[in-house]
SEPAZA-474242 format. One line per field, with one value per atom (N, C-alpha, C): residue number from 0; residue in three letters; atom name; x, y, z. Coordinates in nm, 4 decimals, always signed. Layout:
SEPAZA-474242
nr [NUM, ...]
rest [Ala, ...]
atom [CA, ...]
X [X, ...]
Y [Y, ...]
Z [Z, ...]
end
This chain:
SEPAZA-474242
nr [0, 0, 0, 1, 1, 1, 2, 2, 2, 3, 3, 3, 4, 4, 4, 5, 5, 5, 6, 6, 6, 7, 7, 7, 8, 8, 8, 9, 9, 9, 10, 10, 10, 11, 11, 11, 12, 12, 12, 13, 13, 13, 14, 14, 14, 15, 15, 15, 16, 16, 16, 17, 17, 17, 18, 18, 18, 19, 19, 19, 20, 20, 20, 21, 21, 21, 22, 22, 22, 23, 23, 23, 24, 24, 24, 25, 25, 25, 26, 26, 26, 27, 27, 27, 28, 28, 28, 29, 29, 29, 30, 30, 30, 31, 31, 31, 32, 32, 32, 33, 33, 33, 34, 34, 34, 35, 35, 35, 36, 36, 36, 37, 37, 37, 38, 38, 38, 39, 39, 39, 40, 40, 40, 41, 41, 41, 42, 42, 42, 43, 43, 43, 44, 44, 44, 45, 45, 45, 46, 46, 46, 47, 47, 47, 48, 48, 48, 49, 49, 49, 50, 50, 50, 51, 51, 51, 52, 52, 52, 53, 53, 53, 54, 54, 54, 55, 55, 55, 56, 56, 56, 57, 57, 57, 58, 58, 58, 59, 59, 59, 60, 60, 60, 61, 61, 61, 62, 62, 62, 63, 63, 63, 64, 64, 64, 65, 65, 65, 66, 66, 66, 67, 67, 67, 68, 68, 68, 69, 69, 69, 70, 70, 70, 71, 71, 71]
rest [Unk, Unk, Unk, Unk, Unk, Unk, Unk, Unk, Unk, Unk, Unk, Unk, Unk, Unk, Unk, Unk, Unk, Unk, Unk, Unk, Unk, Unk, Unk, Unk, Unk, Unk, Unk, Unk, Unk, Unk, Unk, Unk, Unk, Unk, Unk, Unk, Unk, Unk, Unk, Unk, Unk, Unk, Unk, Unk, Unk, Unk, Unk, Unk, Unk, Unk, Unk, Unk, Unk, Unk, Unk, Unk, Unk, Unk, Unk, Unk, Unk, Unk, Unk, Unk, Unk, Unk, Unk, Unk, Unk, Unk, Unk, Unk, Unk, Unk, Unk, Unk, Unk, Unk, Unk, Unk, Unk, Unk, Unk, Unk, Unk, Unk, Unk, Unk, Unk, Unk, Unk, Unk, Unk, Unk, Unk, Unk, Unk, Unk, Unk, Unk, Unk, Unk, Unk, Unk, Unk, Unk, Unk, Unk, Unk, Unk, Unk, Unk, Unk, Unk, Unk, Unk, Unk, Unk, Unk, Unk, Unk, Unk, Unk, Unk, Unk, Unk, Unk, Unk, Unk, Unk, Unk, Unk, Unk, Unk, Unk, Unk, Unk, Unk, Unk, Unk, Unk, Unk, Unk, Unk, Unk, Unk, Unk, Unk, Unk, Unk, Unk, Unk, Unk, Unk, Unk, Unk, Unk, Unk, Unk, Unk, Unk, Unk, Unk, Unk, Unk, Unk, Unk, Unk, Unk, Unk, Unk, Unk, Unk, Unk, Unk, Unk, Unk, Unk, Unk, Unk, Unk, Unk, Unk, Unk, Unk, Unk, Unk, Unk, Unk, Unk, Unk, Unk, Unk, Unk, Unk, Unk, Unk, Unk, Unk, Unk, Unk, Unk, Unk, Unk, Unk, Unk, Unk, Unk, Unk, Unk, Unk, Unk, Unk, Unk, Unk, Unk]
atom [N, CA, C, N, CA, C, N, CA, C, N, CA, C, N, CA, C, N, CA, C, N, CA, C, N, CA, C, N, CA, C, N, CA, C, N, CA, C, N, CA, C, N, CA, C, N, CA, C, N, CA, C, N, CA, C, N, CA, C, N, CA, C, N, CA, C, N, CA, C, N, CA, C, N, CA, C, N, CA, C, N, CA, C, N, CA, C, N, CA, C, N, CA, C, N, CA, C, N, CA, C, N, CA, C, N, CA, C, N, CA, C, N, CA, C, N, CA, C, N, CA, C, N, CA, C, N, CA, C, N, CA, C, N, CA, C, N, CA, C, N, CA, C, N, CA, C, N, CA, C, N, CA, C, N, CA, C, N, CA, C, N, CA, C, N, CA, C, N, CA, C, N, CA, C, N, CA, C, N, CA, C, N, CA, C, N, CA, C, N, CA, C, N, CA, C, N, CA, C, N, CA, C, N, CA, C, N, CA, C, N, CA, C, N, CA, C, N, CA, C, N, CA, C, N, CA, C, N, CA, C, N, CA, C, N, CA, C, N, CA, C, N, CA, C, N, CA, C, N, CA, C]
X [+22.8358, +22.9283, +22.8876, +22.7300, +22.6912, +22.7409, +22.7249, +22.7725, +22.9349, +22.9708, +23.1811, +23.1580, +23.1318, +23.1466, +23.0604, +22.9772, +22.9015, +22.9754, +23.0696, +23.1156, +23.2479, +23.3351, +23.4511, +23.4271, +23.2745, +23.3014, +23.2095, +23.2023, +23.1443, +23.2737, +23.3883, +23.4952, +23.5803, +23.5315, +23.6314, +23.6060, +23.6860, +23.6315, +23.6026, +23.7138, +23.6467, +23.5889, +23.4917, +23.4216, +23.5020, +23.4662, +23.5266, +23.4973, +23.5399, +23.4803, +23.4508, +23.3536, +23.2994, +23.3654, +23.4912, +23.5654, +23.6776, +23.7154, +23.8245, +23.7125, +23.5598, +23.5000, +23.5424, +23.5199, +23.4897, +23.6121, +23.7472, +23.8673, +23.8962, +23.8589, +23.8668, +23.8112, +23.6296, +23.6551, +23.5539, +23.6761, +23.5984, +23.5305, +23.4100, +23.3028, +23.2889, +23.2025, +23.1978, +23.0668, +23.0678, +23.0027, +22.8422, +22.7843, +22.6355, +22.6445, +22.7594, +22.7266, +22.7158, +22.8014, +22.7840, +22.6597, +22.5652, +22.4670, +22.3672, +22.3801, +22.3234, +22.3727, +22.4914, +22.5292, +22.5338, +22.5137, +22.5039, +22.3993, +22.2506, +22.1479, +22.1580, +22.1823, +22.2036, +22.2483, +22.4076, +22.4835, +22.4288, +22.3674, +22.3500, +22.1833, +22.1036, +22.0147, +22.0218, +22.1808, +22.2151, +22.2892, +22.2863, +22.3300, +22.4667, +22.5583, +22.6868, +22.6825, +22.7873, +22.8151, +22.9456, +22.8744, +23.0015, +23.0217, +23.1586, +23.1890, +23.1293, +23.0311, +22.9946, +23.0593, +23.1484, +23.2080, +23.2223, +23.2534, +23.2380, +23.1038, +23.0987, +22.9851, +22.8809, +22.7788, +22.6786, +22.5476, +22.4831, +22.3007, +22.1984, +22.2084, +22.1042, +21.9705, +21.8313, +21.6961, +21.6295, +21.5600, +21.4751, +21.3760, +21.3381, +21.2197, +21.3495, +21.4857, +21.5815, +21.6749, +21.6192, +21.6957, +21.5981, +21.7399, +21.6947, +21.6204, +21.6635, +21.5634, +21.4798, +21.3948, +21.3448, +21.2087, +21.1619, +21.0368, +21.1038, +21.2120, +21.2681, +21.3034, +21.3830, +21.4170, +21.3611, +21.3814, +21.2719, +21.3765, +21.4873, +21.5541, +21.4475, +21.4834, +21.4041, +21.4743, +21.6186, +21.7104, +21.8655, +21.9646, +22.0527, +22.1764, +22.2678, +22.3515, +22.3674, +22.2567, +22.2098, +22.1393]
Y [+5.0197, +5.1287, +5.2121, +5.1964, +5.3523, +5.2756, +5.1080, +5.0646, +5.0947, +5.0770, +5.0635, +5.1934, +5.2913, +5.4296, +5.4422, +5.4159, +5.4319, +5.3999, +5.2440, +5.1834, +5.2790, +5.3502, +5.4018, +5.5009, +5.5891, +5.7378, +5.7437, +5.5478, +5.5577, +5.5568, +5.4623, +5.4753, +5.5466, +5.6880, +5.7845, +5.8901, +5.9855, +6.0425, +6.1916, +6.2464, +6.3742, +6.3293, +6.4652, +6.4145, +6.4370, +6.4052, +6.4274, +6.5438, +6.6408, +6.7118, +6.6184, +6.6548, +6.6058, +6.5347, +6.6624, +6.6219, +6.5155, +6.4782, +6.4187, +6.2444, +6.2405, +6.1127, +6.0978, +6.2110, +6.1642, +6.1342, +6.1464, +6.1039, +5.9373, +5.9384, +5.8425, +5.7091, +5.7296, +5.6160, +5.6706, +5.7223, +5.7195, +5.7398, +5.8821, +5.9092, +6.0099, +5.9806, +6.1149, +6.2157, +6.3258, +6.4253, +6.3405, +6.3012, +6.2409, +6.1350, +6.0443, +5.9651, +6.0536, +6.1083, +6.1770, +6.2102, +6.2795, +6.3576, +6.2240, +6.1173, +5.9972, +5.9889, +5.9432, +5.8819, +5.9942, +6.1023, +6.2217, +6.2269, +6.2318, +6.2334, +6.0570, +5.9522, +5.8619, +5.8469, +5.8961, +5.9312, +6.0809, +6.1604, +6.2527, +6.1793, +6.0776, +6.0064, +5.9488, +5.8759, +5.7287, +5.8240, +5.9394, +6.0625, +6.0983, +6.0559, +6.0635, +6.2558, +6.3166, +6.4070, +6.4504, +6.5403, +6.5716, +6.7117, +6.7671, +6.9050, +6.9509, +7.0060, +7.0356, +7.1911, +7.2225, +7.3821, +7.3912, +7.2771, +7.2755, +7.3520, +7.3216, +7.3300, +7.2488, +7.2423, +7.1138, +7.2461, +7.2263, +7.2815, +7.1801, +7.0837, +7.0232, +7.0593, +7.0343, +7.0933, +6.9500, +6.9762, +6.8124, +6.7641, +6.9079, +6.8591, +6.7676, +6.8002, +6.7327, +6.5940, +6.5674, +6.4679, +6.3186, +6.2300, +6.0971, +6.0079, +6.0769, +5.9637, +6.0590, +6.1161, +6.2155, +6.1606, +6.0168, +6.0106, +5.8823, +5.8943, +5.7749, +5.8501, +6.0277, +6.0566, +6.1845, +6.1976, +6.2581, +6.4342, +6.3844, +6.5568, +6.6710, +6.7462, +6.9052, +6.9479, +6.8848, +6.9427, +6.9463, +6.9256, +6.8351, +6.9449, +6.8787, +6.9551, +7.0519, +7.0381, +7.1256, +7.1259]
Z [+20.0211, +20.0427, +20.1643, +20.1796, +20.2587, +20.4454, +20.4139, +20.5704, +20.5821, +20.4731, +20.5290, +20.5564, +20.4959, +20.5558, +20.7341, +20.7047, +20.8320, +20.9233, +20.9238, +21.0162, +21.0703, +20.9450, +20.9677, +21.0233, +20.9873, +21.0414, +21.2239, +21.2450, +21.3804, +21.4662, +21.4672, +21.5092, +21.5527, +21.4543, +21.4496, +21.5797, +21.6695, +21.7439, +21.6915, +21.5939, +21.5070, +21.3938, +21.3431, +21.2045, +21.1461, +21.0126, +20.8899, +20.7905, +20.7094, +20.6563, +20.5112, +20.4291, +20.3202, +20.2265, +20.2166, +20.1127, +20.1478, +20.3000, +20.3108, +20.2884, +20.3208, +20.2655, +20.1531, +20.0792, +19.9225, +19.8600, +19.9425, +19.8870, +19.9469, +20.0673, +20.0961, +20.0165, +20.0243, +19.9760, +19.8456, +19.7482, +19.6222, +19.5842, +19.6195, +19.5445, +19.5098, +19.3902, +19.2830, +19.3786, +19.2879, +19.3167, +19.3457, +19.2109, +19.2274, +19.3063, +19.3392, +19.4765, +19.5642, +19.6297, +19.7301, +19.7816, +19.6816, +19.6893, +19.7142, +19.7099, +19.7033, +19.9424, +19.9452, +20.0384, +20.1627, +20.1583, +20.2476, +20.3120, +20.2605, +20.3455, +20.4174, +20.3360, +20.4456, +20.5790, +20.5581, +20.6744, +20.7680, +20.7269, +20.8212, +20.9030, +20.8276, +20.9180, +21.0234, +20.9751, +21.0616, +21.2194, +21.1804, +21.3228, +21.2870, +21.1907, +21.1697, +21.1971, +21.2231, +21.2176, +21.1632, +21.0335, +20.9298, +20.9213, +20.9070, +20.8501, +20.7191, +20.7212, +20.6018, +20.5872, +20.5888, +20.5421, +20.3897, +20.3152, +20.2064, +20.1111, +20.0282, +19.9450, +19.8859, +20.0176, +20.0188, +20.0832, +19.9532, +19.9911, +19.9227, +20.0330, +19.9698, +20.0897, +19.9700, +19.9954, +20.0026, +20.1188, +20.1419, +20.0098, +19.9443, +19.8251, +19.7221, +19.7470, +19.6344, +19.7141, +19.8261, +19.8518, +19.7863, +19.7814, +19.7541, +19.8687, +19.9634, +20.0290, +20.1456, +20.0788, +20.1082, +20.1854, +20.1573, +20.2074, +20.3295, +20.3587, +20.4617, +20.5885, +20.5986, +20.6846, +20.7799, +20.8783, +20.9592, +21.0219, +20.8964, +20.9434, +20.9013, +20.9634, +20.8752, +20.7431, +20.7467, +20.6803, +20.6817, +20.5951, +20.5862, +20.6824, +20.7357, +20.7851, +20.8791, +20.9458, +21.0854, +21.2142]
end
């Protein structure tokens, strides 16, 4: 899942905000929270205006990525 997204939101020339992913292609709240620090690794750049605080001590792939911190 985390490549079809990757691939669609490389294509695109604006980002996407959060919520128009999560309609797109189908994911719940705890995916999300799963597929977000992926995509903000891989450099994607997303609208986060929504309501997204995630904390590096709570991400899933917390010992893979070299942000300081999600969304900024």
């Amino acid at each position: 899942m985390i490549d079809q997204i990757l691939n669609y939101l490389e294509n695109r020339k604006e980002p996407l905000s959060t919520n128009d992913i999560k309609r797109k292609f189908n994911i719940t709240e705890q995916e999300w929270n799963i597929v977000f620090p992926f995509l903000i690794s891989n450099g994607i750049k997303i609208n986060t205006f929504d309501s997204l605080n995630l904390k590096c001590s709570d991400c899933p792939i917390k010992n893979y990525c070299n942000k300081k911190r999600c969304g900024g």
